[in-house]
N, C-alpha and C positions, 0 to 999 in steps of 0.2 A: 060486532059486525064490521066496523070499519078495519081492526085486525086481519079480518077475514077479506076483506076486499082488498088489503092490501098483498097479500101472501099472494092469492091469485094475481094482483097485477104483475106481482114477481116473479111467478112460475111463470105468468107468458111471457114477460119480457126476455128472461133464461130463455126458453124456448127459441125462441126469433134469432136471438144473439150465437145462438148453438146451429142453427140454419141459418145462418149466417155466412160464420167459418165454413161450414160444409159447402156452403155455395162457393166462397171464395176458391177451392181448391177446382173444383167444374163448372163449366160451362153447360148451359143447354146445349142438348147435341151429342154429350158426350168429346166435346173437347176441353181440353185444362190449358187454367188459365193461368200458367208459371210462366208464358212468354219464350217457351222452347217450342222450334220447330220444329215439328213433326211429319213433316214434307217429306217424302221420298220417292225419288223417279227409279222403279223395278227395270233392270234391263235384263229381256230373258234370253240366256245365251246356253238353251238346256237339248236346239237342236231339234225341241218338239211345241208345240202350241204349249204354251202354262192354260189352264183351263181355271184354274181357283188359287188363291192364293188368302191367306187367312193369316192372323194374328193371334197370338195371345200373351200378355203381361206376364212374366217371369213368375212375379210374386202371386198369381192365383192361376195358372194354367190353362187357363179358359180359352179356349180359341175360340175367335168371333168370327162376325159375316165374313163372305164372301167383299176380297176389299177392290175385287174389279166388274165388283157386280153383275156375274153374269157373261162377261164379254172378254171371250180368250183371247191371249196376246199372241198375237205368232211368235217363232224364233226368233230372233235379230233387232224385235223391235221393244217398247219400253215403254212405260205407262209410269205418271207419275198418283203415288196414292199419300192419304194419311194415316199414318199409325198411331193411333190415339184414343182411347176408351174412354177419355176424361178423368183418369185416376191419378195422373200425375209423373204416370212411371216412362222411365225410359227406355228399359232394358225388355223386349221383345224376343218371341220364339217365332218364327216364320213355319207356315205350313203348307208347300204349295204342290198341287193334285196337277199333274201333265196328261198330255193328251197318250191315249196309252195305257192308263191308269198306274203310271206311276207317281209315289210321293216322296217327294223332300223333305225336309226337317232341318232348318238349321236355328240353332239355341244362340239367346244372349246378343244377339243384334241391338246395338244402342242406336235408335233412330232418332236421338235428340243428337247425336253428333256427325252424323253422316247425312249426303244428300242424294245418294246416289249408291243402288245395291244392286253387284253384279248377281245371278242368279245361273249358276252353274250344275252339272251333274256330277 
């Protein structure tokens, strides 16, 4: 029995210590906690409203929310967002929807090194 109580204490301690590390690499929120900035001020110089503008991590494709929530940027002017899914990564695909319906695409934006992304046609 006391065998047995022991094993169990050791599977959960394992467990905790395993969500542990996982937690170490994220933040609640979906921010990561490597202490890279992830700040980026969009400046839209595309000539038309940006109407959406989305995200997704290189290494899984995934594009996420809407990162201006809703609220189109006009021409000329610039909106600071965070690109960040809490996964740790740097290297980003931009995907951003104009008024007009046209879309952008541009690959491989490293937003843990830049502070500032022009947004062109």
């Amino acid at each position: 029995m006391l065998a047995r109580r022991l094993f169990t204490a050791a599977v959960i301690a394992a467990s905790l210590g395993a969500a542990g590390l996982a937690d170490a690499a994220a933040a609640p929120g979906g921010q990561s906690r490597d202490g890279q900035n992830r700040r980026v001020r969009v400046h839209n110089q595309t000539g038309v409203a940006l109407q959406k503008l989305q995200a997704a991590d290189v290494r899984t494709g995934t594009f996420g929310a809407d990162l201006l929530g809703g609220t189109p940027v006009s021409s000329g002017a610039s909106v600071p967002v965070t690109i960040d899914d809490g996964a740790g990564g740097c290297l980003y695909d931009l995907r951003a929807e104009l008024a007009g319906g046209q879309v952008l695409l541009r690959e491989n934006i490293n937003v843990c090194r830049i502070a500032d992304y022009y947004l062109t046609r």
